[in-house]
C-alpha positions as CSV (number, residue, x, y, z in Angstrom):
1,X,87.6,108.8,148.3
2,X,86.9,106.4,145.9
3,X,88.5,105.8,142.4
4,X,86.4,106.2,139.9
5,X,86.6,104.4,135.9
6,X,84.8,105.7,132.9
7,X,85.7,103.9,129.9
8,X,84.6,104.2,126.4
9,X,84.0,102.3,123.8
10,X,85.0,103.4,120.2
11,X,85.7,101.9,116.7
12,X,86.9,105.3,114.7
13,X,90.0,107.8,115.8
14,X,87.2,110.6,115.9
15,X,85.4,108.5,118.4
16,X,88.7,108.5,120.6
17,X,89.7,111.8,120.4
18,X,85.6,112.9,121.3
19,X,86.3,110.2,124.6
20,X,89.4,111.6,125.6
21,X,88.3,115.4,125.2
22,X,85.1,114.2,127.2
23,X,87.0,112.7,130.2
24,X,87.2,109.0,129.0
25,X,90.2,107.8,131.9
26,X,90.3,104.8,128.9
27,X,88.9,103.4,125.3
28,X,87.6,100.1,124.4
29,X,88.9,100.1,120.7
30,X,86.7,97.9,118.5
31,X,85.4,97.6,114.7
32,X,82.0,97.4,113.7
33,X,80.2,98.7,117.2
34,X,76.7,98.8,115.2
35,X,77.0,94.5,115.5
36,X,78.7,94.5,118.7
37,X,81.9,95.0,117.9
38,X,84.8,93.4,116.6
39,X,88.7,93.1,116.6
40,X,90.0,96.4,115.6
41,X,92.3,97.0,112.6
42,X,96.4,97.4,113.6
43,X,96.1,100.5,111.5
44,X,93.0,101.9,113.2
45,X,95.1,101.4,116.5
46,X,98.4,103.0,114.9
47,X,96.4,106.1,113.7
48,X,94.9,106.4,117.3
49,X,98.3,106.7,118.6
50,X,99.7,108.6,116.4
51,X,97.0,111.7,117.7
52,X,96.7,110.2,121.8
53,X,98.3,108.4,124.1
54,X,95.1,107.7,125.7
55,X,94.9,103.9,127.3
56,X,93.5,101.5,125.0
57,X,92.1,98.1,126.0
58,X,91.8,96.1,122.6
59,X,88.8,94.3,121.6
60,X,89.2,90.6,120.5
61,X,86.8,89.1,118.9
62,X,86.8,87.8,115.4
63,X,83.4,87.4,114.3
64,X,79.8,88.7,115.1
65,X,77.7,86.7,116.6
66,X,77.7,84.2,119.7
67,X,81.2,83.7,121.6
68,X,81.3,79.2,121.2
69,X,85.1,79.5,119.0
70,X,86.5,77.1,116.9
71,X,90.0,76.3,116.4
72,X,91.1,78.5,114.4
73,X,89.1,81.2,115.2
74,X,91.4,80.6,118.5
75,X,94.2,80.7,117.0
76,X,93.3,83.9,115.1
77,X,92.5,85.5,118.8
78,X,95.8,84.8,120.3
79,X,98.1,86.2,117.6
80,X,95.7,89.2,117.7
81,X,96.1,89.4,121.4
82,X,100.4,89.6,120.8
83,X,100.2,91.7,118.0
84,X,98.2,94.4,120.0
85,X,100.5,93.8,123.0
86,X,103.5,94.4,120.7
87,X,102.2,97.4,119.6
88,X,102.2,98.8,123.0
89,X,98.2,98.3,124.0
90,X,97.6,98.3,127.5
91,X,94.8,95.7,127.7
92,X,92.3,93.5,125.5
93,X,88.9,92.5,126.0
94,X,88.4,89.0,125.6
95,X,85.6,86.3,126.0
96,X,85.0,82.3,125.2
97,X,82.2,79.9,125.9
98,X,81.7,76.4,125.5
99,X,78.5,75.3,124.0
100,X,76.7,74.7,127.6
101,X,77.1,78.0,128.2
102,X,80.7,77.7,131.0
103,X,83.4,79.5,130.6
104,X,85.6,77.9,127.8
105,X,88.5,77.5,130.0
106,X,90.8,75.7,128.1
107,X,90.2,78.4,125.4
108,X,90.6,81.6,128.0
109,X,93.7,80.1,129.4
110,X,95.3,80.3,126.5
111,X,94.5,84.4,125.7
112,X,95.0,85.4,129.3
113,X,99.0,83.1,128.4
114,X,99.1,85.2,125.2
115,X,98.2,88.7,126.8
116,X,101.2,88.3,129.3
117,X,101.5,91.0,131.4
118,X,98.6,93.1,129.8
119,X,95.4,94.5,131.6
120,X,92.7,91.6,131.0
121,X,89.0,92.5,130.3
122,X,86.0,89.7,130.4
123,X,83.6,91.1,127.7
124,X,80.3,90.5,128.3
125,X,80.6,87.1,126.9
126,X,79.7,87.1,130.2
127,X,76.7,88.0,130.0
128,X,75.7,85.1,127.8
129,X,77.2,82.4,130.6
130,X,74.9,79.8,132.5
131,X,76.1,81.0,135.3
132,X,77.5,84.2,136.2
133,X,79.3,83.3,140.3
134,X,80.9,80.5,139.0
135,X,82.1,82.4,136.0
136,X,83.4,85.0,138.1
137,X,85.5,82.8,140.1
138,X,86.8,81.3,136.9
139,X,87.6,84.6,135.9
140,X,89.2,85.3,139.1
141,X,91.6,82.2,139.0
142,X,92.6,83.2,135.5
143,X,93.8,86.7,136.9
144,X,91.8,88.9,134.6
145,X,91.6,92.0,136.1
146,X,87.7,93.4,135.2
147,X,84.2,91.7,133.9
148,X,82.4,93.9,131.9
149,X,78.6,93.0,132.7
150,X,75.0,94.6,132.4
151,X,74.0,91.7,134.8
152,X,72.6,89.6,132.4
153,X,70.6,91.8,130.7
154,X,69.9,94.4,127.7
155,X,70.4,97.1,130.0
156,X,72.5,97.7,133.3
157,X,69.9,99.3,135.0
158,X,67.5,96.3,134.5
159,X,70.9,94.0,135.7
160,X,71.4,95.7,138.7
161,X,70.3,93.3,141.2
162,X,72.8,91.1,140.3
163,X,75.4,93.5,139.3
164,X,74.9,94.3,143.3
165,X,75.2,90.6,144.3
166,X,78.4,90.4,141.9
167,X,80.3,93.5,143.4
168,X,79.4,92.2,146.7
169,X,80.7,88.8,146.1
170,X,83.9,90.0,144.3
171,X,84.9,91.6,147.4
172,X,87.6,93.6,145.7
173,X,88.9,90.3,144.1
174,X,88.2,91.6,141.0
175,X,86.5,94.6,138.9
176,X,83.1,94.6,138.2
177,X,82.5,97.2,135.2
178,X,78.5,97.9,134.8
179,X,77.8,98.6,130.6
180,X,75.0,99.1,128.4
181,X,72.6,101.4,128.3
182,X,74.8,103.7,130.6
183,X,75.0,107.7,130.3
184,X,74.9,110.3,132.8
185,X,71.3,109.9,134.0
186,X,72.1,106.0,134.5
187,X,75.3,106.1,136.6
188,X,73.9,107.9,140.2
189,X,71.1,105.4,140.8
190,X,73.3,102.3,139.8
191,X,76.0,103.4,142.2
192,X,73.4,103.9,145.1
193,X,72.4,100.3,143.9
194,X,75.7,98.7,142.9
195,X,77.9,100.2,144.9
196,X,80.0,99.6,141.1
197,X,82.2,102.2,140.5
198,X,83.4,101.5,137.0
199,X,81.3,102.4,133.9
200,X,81.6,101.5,130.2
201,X,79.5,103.6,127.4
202,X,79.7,104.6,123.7
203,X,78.5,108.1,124.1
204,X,77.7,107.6,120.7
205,X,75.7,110.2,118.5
206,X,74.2,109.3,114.9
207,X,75.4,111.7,112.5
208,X,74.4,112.2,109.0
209,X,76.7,111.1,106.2
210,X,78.3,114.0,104.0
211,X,77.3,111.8,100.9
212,X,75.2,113.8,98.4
213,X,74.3,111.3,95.8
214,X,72.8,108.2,97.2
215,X,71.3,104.9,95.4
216,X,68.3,104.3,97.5
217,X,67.6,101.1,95.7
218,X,71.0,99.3,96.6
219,X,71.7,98.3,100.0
220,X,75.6,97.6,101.0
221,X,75.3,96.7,104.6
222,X,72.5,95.5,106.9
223,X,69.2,96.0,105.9
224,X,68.2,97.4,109.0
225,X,71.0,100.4,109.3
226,X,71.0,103.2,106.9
227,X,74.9,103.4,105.4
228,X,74.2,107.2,105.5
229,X,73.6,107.2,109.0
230,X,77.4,107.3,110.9
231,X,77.8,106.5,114.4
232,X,80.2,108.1,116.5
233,X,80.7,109.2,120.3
234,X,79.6,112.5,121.2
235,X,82.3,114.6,123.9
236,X,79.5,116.2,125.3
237,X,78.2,112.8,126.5
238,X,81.0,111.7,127.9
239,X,82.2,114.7,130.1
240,X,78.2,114.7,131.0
241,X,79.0,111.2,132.7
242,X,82.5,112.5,133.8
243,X,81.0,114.9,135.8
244,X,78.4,112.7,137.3
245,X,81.3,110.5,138.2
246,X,83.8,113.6,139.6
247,X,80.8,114.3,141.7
248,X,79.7,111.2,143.1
């Protein structure tokens, strides 16, 4: 029987607690999903344990926007990475390139060092690299653990040719994890595909702020999102792929 991974990815302790009563088996904890997420605040992370012991892989990343780092946006990364593995995270998601689009070795090196014995993602960073293969023997090398991937696309299910050739050529060497765009109706075709058999979604649902009084003509965040418009994951969602999953 194969083992099966659904994790989530969540930036707000409702989000977690909606993933775990779904089925999540782990989150993703980020800030800011609407721009791709970010590093999470400490105090986010404490408040999430302080209602689940869920798993939580922490996302590092200190900036929207492209993944080419400078120094001390580096530097920033790595004390982020101890910080979370002092507080008793299981994992962080992390990602570098250099501007030609490699891996940034010397830069990834230095997190995996700094996450010690913690679970190591590969975000899909990824995704963004000249060339996935060598990337994923890079990645292999370094002894991260999973590559988060929608094969080089906006959407999995448009990646899954070479999400196929990737889970074939990892060879168990390391864990391909298939994300974006999936949900329950994704995840049964892109196993018959893929033969992947871990999955990384939001599950999110947009909700409608409580706010009464709002000042249409002033805009506090990006132009293009309504700040009355709150994203969060949706339980029902997530057990719906949970028990696509338990079923396949």
């Amino acid at each position: 029987m194969k083992s099966f991974l659904l994790e989530v990815c969540a930036d707000s302790v409702e989000s977690v607690l909606a993933a775990e009563e779904g089925g999540a088996d782990r989150i993703e904890l980020c800030g800011n999903i609407v721009i791709g997420g970010t590093t999470p605040d400490v105090n986010l992370y404490r408040e999430i344990r302080a209602r689940s012991g869920i798993r939580i892989h922490a996302l590092i990343r200190p900036r929207f926007g492209d993944f080419c780092y400078t120094d001390c946006e580096c530097a920033v990364m790595e004390r982020d990475i101890q910080m979370f593995r002092e507080l008793g995270a299981q994992g962080v998601v992390i990602g570098a390139l250099e501007p030609d689009g490699g891996l940034a070795l010397p830069v990834m090196e230095r997190l995996v060092r700094a996450a010690g014995g913690m679970s190591v993602t590969l975000h899909r960073a990824f995704d963004m690299c000249r060339d996935p293969f060598a990337a994923m023997e890079q990645a292999i090398a370094l002894g991260i653990d999973t590559i988060l991937t929608s094969g080089q696309q906006n959407a999995c299910r448009d990646g899954a040719a070479l999400l196929r050739e990737l889970q074939e050529r990892s060879a168990g060497r390391i864990r391909i994890m298939a994300g974006a765009g999936v949900d329950a109706s994704v995840i049964p075709e892109l196993y018959r595909e893929t033969g992947i058999t871990a999955y990384h979604m939001t599950g999110k649902a947009a909700l409608e702020s409580p706010m009464q009084f709002r000042r249409q003509e002033v805009c506090m965040g990006l132009p293009s999102f309504s700040e009355y418009t709150l994203f969060r994951t949706d339980a029902g969602k997530i057990r719906e792929a949970r028990a696509v999953l338990d079923a396949l």
